[in-house]
LOKEDREN-525917 format. One record per residue: residue in one letter; z, y negated, x negated of N, C-alpha, C in turn. Coordinates in steps of 0.2 Angstrom, whole numbers, padded with zeros to 4 digits, always signed. Example, Ala and Ser with C-alpha at 12.3 -4.5 7.8 and 13.67 -1.06 7.14 Angstrom:
2
A+0039+0028-0066+0039+0022-0062+0039+0016-0066 S+0035+0011-0064+0036+0005-0068+0039+0000-0064 
end
This chain:
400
X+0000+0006-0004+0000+0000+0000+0000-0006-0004 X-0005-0010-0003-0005-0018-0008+0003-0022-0006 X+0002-0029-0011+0008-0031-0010+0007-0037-0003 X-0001-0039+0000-0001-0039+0005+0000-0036+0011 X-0001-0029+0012+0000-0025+0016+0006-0025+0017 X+0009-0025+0012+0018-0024+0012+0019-0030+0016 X+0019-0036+0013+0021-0041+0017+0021-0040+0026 X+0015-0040+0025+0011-0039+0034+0017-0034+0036 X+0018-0028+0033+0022-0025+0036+0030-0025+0038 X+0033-0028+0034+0038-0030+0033+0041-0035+0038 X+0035-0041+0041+0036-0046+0043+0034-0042+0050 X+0030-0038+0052+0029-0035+0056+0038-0033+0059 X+0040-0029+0054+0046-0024+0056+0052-0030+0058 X+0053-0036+0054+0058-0039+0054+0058-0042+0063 X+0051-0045+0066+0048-0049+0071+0051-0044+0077 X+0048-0036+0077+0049-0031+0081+0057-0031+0081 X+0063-0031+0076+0069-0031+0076+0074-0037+0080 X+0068-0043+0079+0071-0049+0081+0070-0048+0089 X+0064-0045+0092+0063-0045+0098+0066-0039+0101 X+0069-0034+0099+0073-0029+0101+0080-0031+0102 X+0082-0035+0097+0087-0040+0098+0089-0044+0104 X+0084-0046+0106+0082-0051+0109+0081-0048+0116 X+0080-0042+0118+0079-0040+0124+0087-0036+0125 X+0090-0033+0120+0096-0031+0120+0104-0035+0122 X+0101-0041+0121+0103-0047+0121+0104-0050+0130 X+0097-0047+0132+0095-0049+0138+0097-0044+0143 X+0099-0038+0143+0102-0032+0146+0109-0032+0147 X+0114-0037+0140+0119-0038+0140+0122-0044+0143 X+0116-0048+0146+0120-0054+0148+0121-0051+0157 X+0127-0054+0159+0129-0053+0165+0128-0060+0170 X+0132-0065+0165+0131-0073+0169+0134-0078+0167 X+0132-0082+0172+0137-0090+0165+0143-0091+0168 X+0146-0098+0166+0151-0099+0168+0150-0105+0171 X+0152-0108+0177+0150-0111+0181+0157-0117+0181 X+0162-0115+0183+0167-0120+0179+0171-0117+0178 X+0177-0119+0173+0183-0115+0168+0188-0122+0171 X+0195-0121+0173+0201-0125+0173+0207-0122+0171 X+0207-0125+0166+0214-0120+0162+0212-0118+0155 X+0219-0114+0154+0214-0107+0150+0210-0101+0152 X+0203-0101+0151+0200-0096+0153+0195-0093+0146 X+0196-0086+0144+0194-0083+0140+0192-0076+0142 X+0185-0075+0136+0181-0067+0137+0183-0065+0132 X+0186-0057+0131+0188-0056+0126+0183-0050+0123 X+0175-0047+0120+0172-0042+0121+0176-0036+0121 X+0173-0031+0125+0179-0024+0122+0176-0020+0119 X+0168-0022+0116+0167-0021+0111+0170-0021+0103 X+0168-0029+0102+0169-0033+0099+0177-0035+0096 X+0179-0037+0102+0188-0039+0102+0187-0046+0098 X+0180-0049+0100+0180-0056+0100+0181-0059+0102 X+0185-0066+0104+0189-0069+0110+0185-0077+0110 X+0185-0077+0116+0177-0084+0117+0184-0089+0123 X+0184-0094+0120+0186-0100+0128+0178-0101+0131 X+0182-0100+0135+0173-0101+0142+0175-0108+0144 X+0171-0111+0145+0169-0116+0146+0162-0118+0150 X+0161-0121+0154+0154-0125+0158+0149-0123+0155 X+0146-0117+0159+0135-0115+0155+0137-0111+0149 X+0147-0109+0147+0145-0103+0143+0144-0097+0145 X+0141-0091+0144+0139-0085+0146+0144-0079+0146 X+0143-0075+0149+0147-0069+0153+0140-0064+0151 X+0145-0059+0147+0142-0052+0146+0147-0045+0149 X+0141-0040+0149+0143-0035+0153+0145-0030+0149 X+0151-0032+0143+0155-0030+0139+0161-0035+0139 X+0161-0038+0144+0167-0045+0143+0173-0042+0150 X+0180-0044+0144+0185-0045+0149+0188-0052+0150 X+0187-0055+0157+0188-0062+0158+0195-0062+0160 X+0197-0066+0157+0204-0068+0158+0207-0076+0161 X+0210-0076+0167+0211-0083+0167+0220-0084+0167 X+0222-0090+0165+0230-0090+0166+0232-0094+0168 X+0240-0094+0167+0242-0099+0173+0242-0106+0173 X+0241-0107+0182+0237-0115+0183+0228-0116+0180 X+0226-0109+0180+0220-0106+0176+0214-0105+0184 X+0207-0107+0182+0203-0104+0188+0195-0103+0184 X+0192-0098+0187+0185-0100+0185+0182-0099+0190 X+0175-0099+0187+0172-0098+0194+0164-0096+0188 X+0161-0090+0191+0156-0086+0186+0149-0084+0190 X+0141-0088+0188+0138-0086+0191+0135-0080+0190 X+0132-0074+0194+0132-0069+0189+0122-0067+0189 X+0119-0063+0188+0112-0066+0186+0109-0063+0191 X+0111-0057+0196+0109-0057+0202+0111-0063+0209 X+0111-0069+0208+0116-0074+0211+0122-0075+0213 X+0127-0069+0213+0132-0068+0215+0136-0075+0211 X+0142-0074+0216+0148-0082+0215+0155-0077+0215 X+0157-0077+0207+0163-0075+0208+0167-0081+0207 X+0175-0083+0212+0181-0087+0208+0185-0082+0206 X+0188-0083+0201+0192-0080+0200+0200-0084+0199 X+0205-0080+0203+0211-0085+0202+0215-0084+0197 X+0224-0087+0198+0225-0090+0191+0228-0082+0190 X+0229-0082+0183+0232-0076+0181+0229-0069+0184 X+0220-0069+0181+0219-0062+0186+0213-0061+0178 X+0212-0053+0177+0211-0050+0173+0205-0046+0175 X+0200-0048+0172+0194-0043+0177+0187-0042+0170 X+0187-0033+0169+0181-0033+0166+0176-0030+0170 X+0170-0034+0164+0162-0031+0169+0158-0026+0163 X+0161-0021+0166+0160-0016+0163+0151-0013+0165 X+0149-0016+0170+0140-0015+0169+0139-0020+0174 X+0133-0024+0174+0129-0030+0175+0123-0028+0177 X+0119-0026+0179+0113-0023+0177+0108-0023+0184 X+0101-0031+0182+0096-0032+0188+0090-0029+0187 X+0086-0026+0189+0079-0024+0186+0075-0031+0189 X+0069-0029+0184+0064-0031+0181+0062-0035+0188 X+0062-0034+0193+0059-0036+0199+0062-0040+0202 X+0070-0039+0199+0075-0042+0203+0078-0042+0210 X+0075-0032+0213+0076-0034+0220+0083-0026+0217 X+0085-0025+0214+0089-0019+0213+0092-0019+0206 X+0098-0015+0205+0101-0015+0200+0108-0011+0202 X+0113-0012+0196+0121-0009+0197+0125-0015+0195 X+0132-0013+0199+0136-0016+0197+0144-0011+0196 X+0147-0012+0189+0155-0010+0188+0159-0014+0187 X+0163-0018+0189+0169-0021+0187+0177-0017+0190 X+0181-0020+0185+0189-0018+0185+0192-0025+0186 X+0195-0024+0193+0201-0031+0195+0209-0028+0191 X+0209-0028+0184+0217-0027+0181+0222-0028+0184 X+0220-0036+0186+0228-0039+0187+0224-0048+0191 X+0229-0048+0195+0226-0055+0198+0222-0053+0205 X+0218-0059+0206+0214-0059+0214+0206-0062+0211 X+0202-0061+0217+0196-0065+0217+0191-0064+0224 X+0187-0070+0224+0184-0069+0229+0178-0071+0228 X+0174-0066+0229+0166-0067+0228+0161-0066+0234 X+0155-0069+0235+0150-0069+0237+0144-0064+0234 X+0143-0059+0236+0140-0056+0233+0131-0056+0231 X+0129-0056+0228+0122-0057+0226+0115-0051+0231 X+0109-0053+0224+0106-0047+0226+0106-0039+0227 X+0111-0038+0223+0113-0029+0222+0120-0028+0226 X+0116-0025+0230+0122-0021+0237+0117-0017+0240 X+0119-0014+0247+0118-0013+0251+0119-0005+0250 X+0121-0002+0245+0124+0005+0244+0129+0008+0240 X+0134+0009+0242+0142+0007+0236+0140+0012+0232 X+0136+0015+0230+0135+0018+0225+0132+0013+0219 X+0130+0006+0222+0125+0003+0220+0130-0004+0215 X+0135-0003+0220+0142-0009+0218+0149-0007+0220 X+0153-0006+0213+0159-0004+0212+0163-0009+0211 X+0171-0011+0213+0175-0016+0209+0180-0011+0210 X+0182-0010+0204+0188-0005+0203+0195-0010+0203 X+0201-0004+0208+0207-0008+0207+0209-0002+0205 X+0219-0005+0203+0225+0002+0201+0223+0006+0208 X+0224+0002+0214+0223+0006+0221+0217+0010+0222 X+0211+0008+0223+0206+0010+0224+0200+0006+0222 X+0194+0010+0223+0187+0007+0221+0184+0004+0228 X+0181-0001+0228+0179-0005+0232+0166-0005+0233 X+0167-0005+0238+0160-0004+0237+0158-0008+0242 X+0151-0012+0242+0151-0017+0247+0142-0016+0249 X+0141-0018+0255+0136-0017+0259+0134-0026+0262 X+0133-0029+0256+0131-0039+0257+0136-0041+0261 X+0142-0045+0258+0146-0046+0259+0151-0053+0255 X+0154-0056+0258+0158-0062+0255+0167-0057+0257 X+0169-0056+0252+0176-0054+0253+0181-0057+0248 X+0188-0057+0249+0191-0057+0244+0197-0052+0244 X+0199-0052+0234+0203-0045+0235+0209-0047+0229 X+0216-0046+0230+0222-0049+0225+0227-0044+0226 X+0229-0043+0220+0234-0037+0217+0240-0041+0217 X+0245-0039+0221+0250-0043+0221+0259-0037+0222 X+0262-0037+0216+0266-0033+0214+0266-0026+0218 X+0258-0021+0213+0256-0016+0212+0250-0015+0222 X+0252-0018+0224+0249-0018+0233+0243-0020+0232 X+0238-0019+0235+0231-0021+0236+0229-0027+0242 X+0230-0033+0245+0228-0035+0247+0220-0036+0251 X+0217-0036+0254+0211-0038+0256+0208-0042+0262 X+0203-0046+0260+0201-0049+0267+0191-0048+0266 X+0189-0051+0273+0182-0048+0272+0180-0054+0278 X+0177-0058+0273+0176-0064+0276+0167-0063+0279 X+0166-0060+0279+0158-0059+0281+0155-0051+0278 X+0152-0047+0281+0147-0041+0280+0153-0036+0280 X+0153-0030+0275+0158-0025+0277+0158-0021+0270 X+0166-0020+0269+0166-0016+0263+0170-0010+0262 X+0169-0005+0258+0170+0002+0256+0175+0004+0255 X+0183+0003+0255+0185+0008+0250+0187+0012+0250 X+0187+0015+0242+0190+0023+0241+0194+0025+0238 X+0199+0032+0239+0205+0031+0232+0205+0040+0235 X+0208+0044+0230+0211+0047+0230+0217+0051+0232 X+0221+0043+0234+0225+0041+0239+0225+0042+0246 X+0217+0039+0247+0216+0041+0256+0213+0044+0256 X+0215+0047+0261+0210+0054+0263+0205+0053+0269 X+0202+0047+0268+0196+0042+0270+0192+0039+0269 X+0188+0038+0268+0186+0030+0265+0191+0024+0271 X+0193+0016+0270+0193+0015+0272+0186+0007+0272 X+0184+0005+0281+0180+0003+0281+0182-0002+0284 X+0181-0008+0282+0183-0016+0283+0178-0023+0285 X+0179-0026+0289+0173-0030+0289+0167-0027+0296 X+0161-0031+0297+0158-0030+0302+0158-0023+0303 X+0159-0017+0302+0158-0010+0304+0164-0006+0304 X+0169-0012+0303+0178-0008+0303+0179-0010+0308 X+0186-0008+0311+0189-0008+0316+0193-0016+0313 X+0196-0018+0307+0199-0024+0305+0195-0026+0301 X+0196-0035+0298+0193-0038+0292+0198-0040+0287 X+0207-0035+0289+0210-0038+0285+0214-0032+0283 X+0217-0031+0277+0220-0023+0278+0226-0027+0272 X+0232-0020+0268+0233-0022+0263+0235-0013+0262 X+0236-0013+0254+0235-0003+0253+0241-0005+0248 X+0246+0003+0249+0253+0001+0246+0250+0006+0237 X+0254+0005+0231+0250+0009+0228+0251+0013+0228 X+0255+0018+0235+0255+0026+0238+0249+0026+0241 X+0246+0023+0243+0240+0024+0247+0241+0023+0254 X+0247+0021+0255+0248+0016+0263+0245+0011+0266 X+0240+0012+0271+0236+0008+0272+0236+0007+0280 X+0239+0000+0279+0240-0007+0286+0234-0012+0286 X+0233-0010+0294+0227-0015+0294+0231-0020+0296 X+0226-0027+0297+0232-0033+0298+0225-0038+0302 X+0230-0040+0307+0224-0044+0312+0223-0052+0311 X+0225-0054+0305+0224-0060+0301+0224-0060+0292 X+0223-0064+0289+0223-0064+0281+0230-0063+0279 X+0230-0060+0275+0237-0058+0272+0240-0064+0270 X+0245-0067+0270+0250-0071+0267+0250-0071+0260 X+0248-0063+0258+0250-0066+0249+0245-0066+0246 X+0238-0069+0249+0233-0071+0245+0233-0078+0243 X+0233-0079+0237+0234-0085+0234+0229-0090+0235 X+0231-0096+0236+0223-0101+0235+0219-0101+0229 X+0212-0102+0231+0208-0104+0226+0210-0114+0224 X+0215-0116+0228+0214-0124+0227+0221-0127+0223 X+0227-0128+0224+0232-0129+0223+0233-0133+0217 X+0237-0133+0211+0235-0136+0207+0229-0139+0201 X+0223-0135+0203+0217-0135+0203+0213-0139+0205 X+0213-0138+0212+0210-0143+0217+0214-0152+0216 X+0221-0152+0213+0223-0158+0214+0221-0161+0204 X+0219-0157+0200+0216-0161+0195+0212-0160+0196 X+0205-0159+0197+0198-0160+0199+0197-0166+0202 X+0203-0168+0209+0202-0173+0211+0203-0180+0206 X+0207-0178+0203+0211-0183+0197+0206-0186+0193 X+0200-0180+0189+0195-0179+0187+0191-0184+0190 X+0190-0184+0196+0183-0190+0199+0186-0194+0201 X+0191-0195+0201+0193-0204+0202+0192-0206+0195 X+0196-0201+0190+0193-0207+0183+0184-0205+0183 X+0181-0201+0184+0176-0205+0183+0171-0208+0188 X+0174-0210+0194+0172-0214+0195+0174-0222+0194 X+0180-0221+0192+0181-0228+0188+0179-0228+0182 X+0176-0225+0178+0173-0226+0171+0166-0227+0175 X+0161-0225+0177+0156-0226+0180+0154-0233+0183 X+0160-0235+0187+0160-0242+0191+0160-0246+0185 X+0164-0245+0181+0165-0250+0173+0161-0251+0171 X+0157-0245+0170+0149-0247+0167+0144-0251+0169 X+0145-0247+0174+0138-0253+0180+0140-0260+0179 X+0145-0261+0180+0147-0267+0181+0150-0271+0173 X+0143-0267+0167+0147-0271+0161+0153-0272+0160 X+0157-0270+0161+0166-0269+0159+0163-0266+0153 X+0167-0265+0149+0169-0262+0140+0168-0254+0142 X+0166-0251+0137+0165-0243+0139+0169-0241+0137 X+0173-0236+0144+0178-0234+0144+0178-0226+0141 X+0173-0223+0139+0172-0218+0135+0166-0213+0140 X+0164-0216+0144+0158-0213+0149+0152-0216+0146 X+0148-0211+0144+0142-0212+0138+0135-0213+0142 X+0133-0218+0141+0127-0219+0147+0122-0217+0144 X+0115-0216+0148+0109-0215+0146+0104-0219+0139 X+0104-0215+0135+0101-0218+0128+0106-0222+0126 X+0113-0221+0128+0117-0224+0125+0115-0235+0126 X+0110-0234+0132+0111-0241+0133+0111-0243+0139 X+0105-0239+0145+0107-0238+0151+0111-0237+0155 X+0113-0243+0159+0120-0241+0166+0119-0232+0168 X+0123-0230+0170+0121-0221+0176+0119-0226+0181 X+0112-0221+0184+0112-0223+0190+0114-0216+0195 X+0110-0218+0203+0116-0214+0207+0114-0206+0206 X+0107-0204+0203+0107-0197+0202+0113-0193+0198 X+0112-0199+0190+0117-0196+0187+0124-0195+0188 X+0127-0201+0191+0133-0200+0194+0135-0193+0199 X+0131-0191+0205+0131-0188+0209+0132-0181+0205 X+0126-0180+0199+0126-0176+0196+0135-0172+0192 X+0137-0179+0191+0143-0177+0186+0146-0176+0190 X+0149-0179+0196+0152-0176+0199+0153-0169+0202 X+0147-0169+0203+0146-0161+0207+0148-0156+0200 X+0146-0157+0195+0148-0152+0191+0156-0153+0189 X+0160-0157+0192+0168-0157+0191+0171-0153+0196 X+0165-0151+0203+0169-0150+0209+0171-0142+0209 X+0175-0141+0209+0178-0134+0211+0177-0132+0217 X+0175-0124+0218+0172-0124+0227+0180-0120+0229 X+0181-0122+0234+0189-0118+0238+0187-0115+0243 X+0192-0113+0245+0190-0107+0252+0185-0111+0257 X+0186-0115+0257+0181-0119+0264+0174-0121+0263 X+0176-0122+0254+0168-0123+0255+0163-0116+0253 X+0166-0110+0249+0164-0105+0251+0163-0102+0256 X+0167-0105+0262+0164-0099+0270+0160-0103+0269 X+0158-0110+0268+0150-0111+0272+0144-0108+0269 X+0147-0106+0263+0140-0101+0261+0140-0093+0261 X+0146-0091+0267+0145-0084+0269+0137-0083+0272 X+0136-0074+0270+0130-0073+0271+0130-0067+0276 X+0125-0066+0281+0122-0060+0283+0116-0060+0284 X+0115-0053+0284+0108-0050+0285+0105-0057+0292 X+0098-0059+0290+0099-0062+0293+0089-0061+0295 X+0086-0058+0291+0080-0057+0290+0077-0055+0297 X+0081-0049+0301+0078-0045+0307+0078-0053+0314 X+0084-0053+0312+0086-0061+0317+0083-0066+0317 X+0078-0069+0314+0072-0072+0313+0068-0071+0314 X+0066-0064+0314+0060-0061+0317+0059-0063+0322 X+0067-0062+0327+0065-0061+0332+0066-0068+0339 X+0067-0071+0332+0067-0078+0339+0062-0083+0335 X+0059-0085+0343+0055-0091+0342+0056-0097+0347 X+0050-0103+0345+0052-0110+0349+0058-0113+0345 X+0058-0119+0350+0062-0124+0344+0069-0125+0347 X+0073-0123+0345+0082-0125+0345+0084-0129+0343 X+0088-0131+0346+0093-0138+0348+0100-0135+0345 X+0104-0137+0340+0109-0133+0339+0117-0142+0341 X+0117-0144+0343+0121-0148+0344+0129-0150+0349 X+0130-0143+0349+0137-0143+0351+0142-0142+0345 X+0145-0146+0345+0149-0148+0340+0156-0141+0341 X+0157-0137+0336+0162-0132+0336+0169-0135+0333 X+0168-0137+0325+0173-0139+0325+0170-0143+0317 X+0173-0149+0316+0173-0153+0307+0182-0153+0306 X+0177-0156+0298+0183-0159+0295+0182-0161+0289 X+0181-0171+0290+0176-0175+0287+0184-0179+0284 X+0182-0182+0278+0186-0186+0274+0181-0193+0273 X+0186-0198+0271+0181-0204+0271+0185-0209+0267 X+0182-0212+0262+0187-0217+0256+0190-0227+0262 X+0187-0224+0267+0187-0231+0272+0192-0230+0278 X+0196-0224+0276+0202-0218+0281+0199-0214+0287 X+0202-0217+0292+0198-0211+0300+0194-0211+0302 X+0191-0207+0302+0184-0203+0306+0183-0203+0311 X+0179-0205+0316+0180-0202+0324+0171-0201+0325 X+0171-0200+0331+0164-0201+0333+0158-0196+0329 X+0161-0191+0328+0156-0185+0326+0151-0182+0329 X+0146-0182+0330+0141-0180+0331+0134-0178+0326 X+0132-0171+0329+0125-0167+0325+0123-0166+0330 X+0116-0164+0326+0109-0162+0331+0104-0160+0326 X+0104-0153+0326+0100-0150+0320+0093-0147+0324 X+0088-0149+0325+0082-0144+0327+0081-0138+0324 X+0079-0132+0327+0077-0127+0321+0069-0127+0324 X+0065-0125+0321+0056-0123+0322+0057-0117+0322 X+0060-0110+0323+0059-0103+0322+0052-0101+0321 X+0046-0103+0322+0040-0102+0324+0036-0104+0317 X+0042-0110+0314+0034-0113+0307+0042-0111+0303 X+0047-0110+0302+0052-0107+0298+0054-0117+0296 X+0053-0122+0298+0055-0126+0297+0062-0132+0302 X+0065-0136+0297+0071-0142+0302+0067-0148+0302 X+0062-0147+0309+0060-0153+0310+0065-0160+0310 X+0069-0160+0310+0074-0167+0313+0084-0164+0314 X+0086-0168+0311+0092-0168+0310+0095-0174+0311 X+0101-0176+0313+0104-0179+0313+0111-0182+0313 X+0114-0185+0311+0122-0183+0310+0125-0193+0308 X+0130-0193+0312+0132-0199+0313+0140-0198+0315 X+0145-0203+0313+0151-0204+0315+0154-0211+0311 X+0161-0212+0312+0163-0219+0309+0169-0219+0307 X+0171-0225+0302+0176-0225+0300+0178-0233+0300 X+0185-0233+0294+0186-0244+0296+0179-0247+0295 X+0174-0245+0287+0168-0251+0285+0163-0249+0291 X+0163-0247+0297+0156-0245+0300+0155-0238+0301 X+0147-0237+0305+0146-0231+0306+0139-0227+0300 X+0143-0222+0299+0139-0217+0293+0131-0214+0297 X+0126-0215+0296+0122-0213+0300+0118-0210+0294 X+0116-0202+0295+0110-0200+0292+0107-0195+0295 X+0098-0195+0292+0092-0190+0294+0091-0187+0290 X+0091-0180+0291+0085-0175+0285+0083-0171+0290 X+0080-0169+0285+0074-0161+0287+0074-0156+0284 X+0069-0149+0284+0070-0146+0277+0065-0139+0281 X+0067-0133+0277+0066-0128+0278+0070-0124+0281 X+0069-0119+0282+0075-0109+0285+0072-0106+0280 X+0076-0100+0279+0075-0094+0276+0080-0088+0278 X+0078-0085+0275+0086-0078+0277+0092-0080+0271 X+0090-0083+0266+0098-0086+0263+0099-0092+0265 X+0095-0095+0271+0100-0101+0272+0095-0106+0273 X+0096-0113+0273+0092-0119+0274+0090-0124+0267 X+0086-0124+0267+0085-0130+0262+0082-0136+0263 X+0089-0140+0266+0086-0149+0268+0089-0155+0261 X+0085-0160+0265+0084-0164+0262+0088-0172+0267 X+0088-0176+0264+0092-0183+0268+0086-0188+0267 X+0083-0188+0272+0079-0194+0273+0078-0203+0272 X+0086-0202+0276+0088-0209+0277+0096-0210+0279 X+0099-0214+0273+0106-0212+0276+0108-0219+0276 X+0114-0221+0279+0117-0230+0279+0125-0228+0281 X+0127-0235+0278+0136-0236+0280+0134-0241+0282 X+0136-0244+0289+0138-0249+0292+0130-0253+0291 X+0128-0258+0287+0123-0264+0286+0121-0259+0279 X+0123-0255+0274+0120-0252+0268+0118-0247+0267 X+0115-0246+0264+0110-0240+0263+0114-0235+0259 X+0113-0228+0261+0118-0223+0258+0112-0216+0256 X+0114-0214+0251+0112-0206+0250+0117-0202+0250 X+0115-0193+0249+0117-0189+0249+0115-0184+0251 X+0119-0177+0251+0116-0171+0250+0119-0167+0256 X+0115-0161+0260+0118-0157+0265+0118-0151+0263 X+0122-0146+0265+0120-0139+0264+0121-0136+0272 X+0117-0131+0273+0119-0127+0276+0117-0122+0280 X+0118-0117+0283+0117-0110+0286+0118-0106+0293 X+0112-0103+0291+0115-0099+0300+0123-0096+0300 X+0124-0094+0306+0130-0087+0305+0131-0085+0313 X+0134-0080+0315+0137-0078+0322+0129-0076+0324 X+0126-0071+0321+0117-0070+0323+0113-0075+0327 X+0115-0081+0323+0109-0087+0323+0114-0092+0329 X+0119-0091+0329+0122-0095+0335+0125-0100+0335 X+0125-0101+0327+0128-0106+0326+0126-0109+0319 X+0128-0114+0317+0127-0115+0310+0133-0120+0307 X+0133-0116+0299+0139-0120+0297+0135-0123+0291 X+0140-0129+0288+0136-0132+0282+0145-0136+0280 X+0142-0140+0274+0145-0147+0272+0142-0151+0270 X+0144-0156+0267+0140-0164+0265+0142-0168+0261 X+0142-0174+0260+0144-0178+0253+0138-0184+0254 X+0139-0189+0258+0137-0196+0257+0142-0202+0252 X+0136-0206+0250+0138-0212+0247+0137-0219+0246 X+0136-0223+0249+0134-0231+0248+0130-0231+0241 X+0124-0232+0241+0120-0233+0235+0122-0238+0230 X+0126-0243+0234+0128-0249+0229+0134-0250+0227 X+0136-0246+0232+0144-0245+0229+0147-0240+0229 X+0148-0237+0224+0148-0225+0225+0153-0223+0225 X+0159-0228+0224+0166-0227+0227+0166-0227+0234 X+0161-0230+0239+0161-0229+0245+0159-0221+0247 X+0163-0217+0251+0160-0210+0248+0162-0207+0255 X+0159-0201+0259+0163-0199+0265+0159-0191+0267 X+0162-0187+0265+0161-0179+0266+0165-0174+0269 X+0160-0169+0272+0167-0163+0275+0165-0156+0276 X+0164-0155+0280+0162-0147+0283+0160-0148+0291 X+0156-0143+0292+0156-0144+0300+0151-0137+0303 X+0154-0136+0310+0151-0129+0313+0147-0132+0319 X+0141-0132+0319+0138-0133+0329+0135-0126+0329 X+0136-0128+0337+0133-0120+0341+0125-0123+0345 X+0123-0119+0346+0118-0119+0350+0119-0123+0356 X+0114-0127+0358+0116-0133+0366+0115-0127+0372 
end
């Protein structure tokens, strides 16, 4: 072989290594980290190398995630799923795994110690297919929003949407929870005593609590660092664009959203169900504007005067017209969007929104549930000129 040929080959073999690397690399990633509060760390159990996770760093499917006390995360995983994980909870992801098409895959995890409560992704639909192992028993889910906490040696569970599996050695049954169970709420002794329970367990901890009250702490400083800038005051440590430009309101909006920690309420509004056949099979246009229930906050105090009106087009899969208006002391909040349907949900947009005499933006989210009979969402408006003026919440209509 010449000392060309060697070359070419050498270079050849190191490229092929780099890319076997690199796909091995791609097999091993599970998901990122979506937000960290506290101490939150992955320890490999390969490796027994220990990572502080933190915002956009990566979750593999040889990591044990660890959070501690006054600790939260929240991990997105690469089938879409949303895991929170609460404080002081121990969970490894012992396999990860989406195929190539992204319509299939497995899942293994172990809840140690602690609680969590997830929205599950693409891979379900066969508990063979998804496992979360406890000391009690293994759990299997069939598209599902649940949550589940180990609290002195007891299994706790709730099944906030779809329906879940479990199994132990213990029972000499499976038990079945959620849409196709007799209950949505149970708790499993670590004999294997198993209470169904016709509300959420008491000793499931919140996702919000100490947590939820620094985040909030979090966006009043910046939106006071934010306001300083615009308004040329001295830089308060908020780094602006090219280091010369004010933030304007994308970036703001943006920063904010990525300090927000989602809690129990604004995860039910992105509970899921099977929702594909149920589209099939309605058409013409729906008027969804009976108001079920809100619950809107507002930097200007009390709310009254709530009202929605969402069209749906079932026929062209589109939200023709949307509407939503109420008030507080500065006036009344008034905005329009539109958008699309899907089976996971809606994707609108805000047309046109105002406070009182000003002009206001912001963002909606939201989704069917109750087989199409209602729809839940929340929101986040803000005065374009003044973005301390702010007023957001949650809210359910039903069908007129």
């Amino acid at each position: 072989m010449s000392s060309k040929q060697q070359i070419l080959y050498l270079f050849t073999m190191i490229s092929f290594g780099l890319f076997i690397k690199n796909v091995d690399a791609q097999q091993q990633h599970a998901g990122k980290t979506l937000l960290a509060k506290g101490t939150v760390e992955a320890i490999s159990l390969e490796t027994s190398e220990v990572r502080s996770l933190k915002r956009r760093a990566p979750v593999f499917k040889v990591d044990k995630v660890s959070t501690y006390q006054k600790s939260q995360a929240q991990l997105k995983m690469i089938d879409g799923a949303l895991l929170a994980l609460k404080e002081n909870t121990e969970l490894h992801i012992e396999e990860y795994f989406l195929s190539a098409e992204g319509n299939n895959g497995s899942v293994v995890m172990e809840l140690v110690s602690g609680g969590l409560r997830t929205i599950t992704g693409k891979i379900k639909g066969k508990s063979e297919n998804y496992k979360l192992k406890t000391p009690v028993g293994s759990i299997g889910i069939r598209g599902t929003h649940y949550e589940v906490e180990l609290v002195n040696g007891e299994l706790f569970l709730a099944v906030w949407d779809g329906t879940i599996e479990v199994s132990s050695s213990m029972l000499s049954e499976p038990l079945i929870l959620g849409n196709d169970g007799t209950h949505a709420f149970a708790k499993i002794s670590d004999g294997g005593e198993v209470k169904p329970l016709l509300k959420p367990p008491a000793e499931l901890s919140p996702l919000s609590g100490q947590v939820k009250k620094d985040t909030e702490n979090e966006k009043e400083k910046i939106t006071e660092l934010v306001s300083s800038v615009n308004s040329e005051k001295p830089n308060l440590g908020l780094a602006t664009q090219n280091n010369q430009q004010p933030l304007n309101t994308e970036d703001i909006k943006k920063t904010l959203e990525d300090t927000s920690f989602l809690t129990e309420e604004v995860l039910d509004t992105f509970a899921t169900e099977d929702t594909e056949s149920l589209l099939a099979e309605r058409t013409g246009i729906i008027e969804y504007s009976d108001v079920e229930q809100f619950a809107i906050t507002s930097s200007k105090g009390a709310v009254s005067d709530f009202s929605m009106r969402i069209n749906v087009d079932f026929d062209n899969g589109t939200v023709p017209l949307g509407e939503m208006s109420f008030s507080d002391n500065g006036g009344e909040w008034f905005a329009t969007f539109n958008g699309l349907i899907n089976t996971n949900g809606m994707q609108l947009g805000v047309n046109y929104a105002s406070h009182g005499q000003n002009l206001a933006d912001g963002d909606i989210k939201a989704q069917f549930s109750d087989e199409l009979s209602k729809i839940r969402g929340n929101f986040s408006l803000y005065e374009i000129d003044n973005i301390t003026t702010t007023a957001g919440g949650l809210f359910v209509i039903k069908e007129k």
